[in-house]
Structure formats: C-alpha cells, structure tokens
N, C-alpha and C positions, 0 to 999 in steps of 0.2 A: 865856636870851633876856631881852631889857631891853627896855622901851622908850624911846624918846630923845626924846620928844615923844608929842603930845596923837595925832598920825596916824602915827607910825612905831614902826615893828617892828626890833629891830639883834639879829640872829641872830650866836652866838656862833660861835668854831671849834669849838668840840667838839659842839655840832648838828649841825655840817656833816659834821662824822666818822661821828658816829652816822646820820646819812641814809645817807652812802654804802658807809656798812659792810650796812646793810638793803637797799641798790638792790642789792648785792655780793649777797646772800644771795638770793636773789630771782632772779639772773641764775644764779646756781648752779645753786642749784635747778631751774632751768628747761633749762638745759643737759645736766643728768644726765639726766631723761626724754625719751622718747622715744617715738613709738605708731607701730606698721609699719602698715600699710594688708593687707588680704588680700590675696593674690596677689604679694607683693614680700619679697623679703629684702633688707637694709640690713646692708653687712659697714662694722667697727669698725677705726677704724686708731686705734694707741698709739704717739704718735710718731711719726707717718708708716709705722708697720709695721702690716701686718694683724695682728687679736686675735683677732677673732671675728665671729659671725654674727648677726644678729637676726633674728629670724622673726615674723609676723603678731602683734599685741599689745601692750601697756605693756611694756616694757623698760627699763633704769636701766645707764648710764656711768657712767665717770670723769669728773666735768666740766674743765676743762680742760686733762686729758692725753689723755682718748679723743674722736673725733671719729666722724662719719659720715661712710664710703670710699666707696661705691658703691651706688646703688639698683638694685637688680637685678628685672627682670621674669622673676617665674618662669610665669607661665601661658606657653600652647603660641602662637607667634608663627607670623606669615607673612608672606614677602619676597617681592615679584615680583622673579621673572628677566625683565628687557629682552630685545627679541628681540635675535640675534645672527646672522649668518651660519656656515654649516656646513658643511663640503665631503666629502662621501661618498666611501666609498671606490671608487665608479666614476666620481669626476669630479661628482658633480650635484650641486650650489651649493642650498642650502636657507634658511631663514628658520624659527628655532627659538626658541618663549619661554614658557616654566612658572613655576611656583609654587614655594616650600620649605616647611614645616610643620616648626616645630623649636622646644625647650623646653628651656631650662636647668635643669641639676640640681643645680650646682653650685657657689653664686652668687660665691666667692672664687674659684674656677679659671676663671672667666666674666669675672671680672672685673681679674684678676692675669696669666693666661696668655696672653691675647689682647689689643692695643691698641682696635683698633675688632672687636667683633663681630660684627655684622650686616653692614657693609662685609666682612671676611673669609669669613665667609661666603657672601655674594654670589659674592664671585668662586673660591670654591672651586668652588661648583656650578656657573658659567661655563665653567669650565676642564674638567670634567667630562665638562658636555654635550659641547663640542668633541670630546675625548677619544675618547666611549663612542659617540658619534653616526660619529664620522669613521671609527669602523672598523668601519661596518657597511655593508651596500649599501641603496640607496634604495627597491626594493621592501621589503626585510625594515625597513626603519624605518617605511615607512607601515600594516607589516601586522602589525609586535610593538611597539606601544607599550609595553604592560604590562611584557614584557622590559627595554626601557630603562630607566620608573620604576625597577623590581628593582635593577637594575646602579646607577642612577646612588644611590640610598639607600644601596646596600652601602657605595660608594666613599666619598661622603661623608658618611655616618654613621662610618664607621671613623677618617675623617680628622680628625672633629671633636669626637671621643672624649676626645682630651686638655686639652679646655676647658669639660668637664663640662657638654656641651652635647649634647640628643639630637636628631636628623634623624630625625621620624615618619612623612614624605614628602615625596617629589618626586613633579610629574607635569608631563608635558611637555602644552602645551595647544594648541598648533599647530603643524601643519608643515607648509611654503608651497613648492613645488615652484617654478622660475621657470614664467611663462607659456606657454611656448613648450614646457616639458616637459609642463606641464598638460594642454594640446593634443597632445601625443603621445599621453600616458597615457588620456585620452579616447577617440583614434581606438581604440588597441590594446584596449580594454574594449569597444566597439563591434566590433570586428571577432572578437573572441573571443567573445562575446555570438552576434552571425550563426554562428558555426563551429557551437556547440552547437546552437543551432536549428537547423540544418542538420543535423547529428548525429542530435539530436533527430527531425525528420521521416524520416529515411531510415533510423531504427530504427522507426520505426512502420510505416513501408509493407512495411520489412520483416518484419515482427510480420503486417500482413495480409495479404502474400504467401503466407507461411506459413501462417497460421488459414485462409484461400483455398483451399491447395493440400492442405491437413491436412481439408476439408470436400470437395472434387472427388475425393478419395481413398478416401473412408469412403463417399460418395457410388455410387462404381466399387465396390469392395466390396461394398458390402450391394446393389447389382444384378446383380452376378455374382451373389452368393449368391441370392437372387429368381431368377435364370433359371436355375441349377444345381436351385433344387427344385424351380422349374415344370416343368426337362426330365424331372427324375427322376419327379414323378407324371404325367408325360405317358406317358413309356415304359411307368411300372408299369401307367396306366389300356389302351394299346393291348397291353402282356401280357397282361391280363388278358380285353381284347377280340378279341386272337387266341387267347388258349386256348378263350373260351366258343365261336368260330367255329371252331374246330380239330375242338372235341368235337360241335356240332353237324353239322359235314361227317361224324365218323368214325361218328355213330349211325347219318345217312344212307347211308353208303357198308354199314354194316353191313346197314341194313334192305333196299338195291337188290341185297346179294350175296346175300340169305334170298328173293329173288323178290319183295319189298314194290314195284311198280310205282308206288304213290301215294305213297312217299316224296318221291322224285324227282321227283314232281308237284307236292308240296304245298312245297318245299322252292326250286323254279323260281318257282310261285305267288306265294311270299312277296316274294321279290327283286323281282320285279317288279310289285308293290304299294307293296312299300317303295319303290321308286325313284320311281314316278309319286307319292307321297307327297312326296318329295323334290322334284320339281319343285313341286309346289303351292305348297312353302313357302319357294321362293325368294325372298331380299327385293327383288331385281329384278324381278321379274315379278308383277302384277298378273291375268292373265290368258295362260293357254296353249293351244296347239292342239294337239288327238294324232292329227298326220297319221298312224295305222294303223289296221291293222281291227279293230271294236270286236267284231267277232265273235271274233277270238282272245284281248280282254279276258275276254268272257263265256265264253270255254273255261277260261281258267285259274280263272275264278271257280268254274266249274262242274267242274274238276279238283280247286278245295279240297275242295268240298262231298262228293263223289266220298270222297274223304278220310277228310272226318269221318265218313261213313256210315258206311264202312268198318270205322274203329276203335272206332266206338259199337257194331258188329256184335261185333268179336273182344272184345271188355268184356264183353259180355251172355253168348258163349259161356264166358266163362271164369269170369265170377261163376257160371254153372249148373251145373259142372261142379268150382268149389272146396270144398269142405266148409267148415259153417263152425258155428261153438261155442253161436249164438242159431238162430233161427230161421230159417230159410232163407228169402234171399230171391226177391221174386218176379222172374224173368227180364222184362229190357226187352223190347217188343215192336217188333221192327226200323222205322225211320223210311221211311216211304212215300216210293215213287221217282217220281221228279220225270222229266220230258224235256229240260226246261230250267231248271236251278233256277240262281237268281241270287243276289247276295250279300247282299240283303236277307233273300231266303228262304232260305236254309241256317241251319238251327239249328247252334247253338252246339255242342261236343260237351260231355256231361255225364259221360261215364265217363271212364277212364284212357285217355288217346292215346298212342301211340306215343314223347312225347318224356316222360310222367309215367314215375311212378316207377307200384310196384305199389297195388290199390286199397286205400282202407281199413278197418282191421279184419282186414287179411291177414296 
C-alpha cells in the first residue's frame, strides 16, 4: 500500500488478492457448518446425489461440493381431510371429513421417494375414505366409526410404508346424512323409542297380572286351608260332643233299665233348663214370655231336688256299709222332706251322684 498524496490511500493488487483469498476463507468456513434445529433432519446431496443425513446439532460438510437437500420435519404432523362426498353402499349420499396424524422416519425416503408428501398423502387417505366408507352400509357407518379409523390406518399406513413415513391415525370426524335422511332417521328412532315403551308397559302390567293372580291364588289357598281346619276341629269338637251325649244317654238308659225313675227325671229336668237358659241368652231378644205352666216348671224343679235326695240317700247307705282302713265315718243324716221344694231350696248334692265316679278314699 502507498500512499499517493497527503489524503489518499492506492491499494496494491496483491492486497486485493490477499483480501479475497481471506473473504474466500471465511465463506468456506461458513459453508462447511452447519446446526440442525431439534425436531428436523437435513439430508446432504454431493453433486446433486444424496450422501447423507444430518441430525439435531453442529455438523461439518464438504463446502462446495456437499450441499443441503431437504429439511425434513420429523415430529408427528397433522393434515386436515376436506369434506368429500361419499356414496354408501345402499345409495345414501354422505358428507365425510377427518384428520391424519403421521410422522416421518425416514428423512431420505421422505424426501427421494415421494415428489410432494403431504399433497400425496392427502389424497391417498381421500381415496380411502371413498374406498372403505363406500362399502359399507349407512347404518353400520354411523354405528362403527372406530371400525373405519382401524381399516382406513391399516390401508394407509401400509401404503405409505415405502416413503418411510408412519400413519399414527385417522379419525373420521363427521358424517352428514343429507337432510331429508336425517328426518327419516329421526322419525324411525322415535317410533322405535314408542315400540319399546310400549314393550316396556305391557311387560309390566304383565308382571302385575301375574304378581295379582300369584296373590288371589295363595290368597284361595291359605283359605281353603283355614276352612279345611276349621271343618276338621268343628267335626272333632261335635265328636266329641256326641260321644259325651251318647255316654250320658247310655248311663241313663242304664240307670231307667235298673228301675232308677229319677234318672229320667233329672236327665228331662236338665234339657229343659238348659233350653229356657238358651232363650234368655238370645241376642235378639231382650225380654221373653213363658206362655206355660209354671207349675210344671216347679215340678221339674222339684223332680231335680227329688234326685238329689235320693242319691245323697244311696251315698250315705253305701259309705255305712263300705269298710274302710281309718276310722269309720259317721253316716249322713238323710236331708228333711220338703212338700214343695224349689230351686233355690234344694241343697246341692255332696256325696257321689249317680253320674260320679266312686267316693273317695275307696
């Protein structure tokens, strides 16, 4: 360097060489580095031909024989599918539009084997939906989604295997009936809805027919059975009231064929005590009248009494004449005779009567 003057500078050539050999050096330099960002791979082309791959980090080229080919996004991506029309396999015309969830693995077959990837993609799962959708019917598409994601991932996960690209999901996220089927599908769920309620109610009335007829039944039952044991201890209680009436007629008929005349007296006596007893205690009647003669009341009264005498007499004869282990006792002394004795005056009998057993101590 010279200078040529008091204010100038006259820069030689070979300064200028040396400058540009250092701007050279410099731009080299700068060219061989390189820093991938996370999440990205950066493939190397040498001469327009794929090298190699760079991954997350400082990395070092060839500077001006290797370049950078392709920035590739490796994290997990996602495409909206546009709706599309879709024709069922019974004819009914749909409106269908999902999502894709997909991630490269392979950032040279990603970006070698494929021109546009995400454009190709698209329309592979396009072609799909049509595909996997159109051969199904419109009931089973509104009631197995899940089925279709499954199917349309197999399909296009398989297809898009050779671009070292993986399909993590599909999901389809509407399906638009036209309006007119809508309105069908409507009525037909409403009227299906009615059947079962209908269903529904006329298995319960039939449930309380049943529980009804299962209660009026158990009901007749256990009253049958109530009136079979009322009859049975009714019968037993009048067996048992005809035998005691059988044995009391046979003691009588015994004591009238031995000459006992008071039997048969005291035996008429009773019956017709008990019966005008029987009237007294009628719940209809308050007061009665005994249109007969009370002098044949007072005869049967005075036929008891008659009776008793009598058997307090054969008592007394027979305690005198029993032997007996203590002390002998002393004979009753016969009950004084009356002309007219009535039912208040007649003593009780105190020895063995006629219907006892033998005395005690015998």
């Amino acid at each position: 360097m010279r200078a040529g003057g008091p204010d100038m500078v006259v820069v030689t050539g070979f300064e200028l060489v040396a400058l540009a050999i250092v701007v050279l050096v410099f731009l080299t330099l700068a060219m061989g580095v390189r820093q991938v960002p996370q999440g990205f791979n950066y493939t190397v082309e040498r001469f327009g031909k794929y090298a190699t791959t760079l991954t997350p980090g400082l990395a070092l080229i060839v500077p001006w024989i290797d370049r950078i080919g392709r920035k590739m996004n490796m994290m997990e991506q996602v495409i909206d599918v546009p709706s599309q029309e879709v024709i069922t396999r019974d004819n009914a015309t749909i409106t269908v539009d999902g999502v894709v969830f997909f991630q490269v693995l392979d950032a040279a077959r990603a970006s070698y084997e494929v021109a546009n990837l995400e454009l190709a993609l698209l329309n592979l799962v396009m072609t799909n939906i049509r595909t996997v959708m159109g051969s199904m019917d419109l009931d089973m598409l509104l009631s197995h989604r899940d089925e279709i994601n499954q199917r349309l991932l197999s399909v296009v996960d398989q297809a898009v295997e050779p671009w070292g690209v993986k399909a993590n999901r599909i999901e389809i996220k509407d399906i638009v009936p036209p309006k007119d089927l809508i309105d069908s599908m409507a009525r037909q769920m409403k009227a299906e809805r009615e059947k079962r309620a209908n269903i529904l109610e006329a298995e319960g009335l039939r449930q309380s027919e049943i529980l009804r007829a299962e209660g009026r039944k158990q009901a007749v039952v256990l009253d049958a059975e109530g009136r079979k044991e009322a009859a049975f201890r009714d019968a037993e209680a009048r067996e048992r009231s005809a035998q005691a009436e059988a044995l009391a007629t046979r003691v009588v008929s015994e004591a009238i064929a031995t000459g006992d005349i008071a039997a048969i007296n005291y035996f008429v006596a009773e019956k017709y005590i008990r019966a005008l007893d029987d009237f007294a205690k009628a719940p209809n009647q308050k007061t009665f009248i005994l249109p007969m003669d009370m002098a044949g009341l007072a005869g049967a009264v005075g036929g008891i009494a008659e009776i008793a005498r009598a058997s307090i007499s054969e008592a007394a004869k027979d305690d005198a004449h029993r032997p007996r282990a203590t002390a002998p006792a002393t004979p009753r002394a016969p009950a004084p005779a009356a002309s007219a004795p009535t039912a208040a005056s007649a003593p009780a009998p105190s020895g063995p009567g006629p219907w006892s057993g033998p005395p005690a101590g015998s």
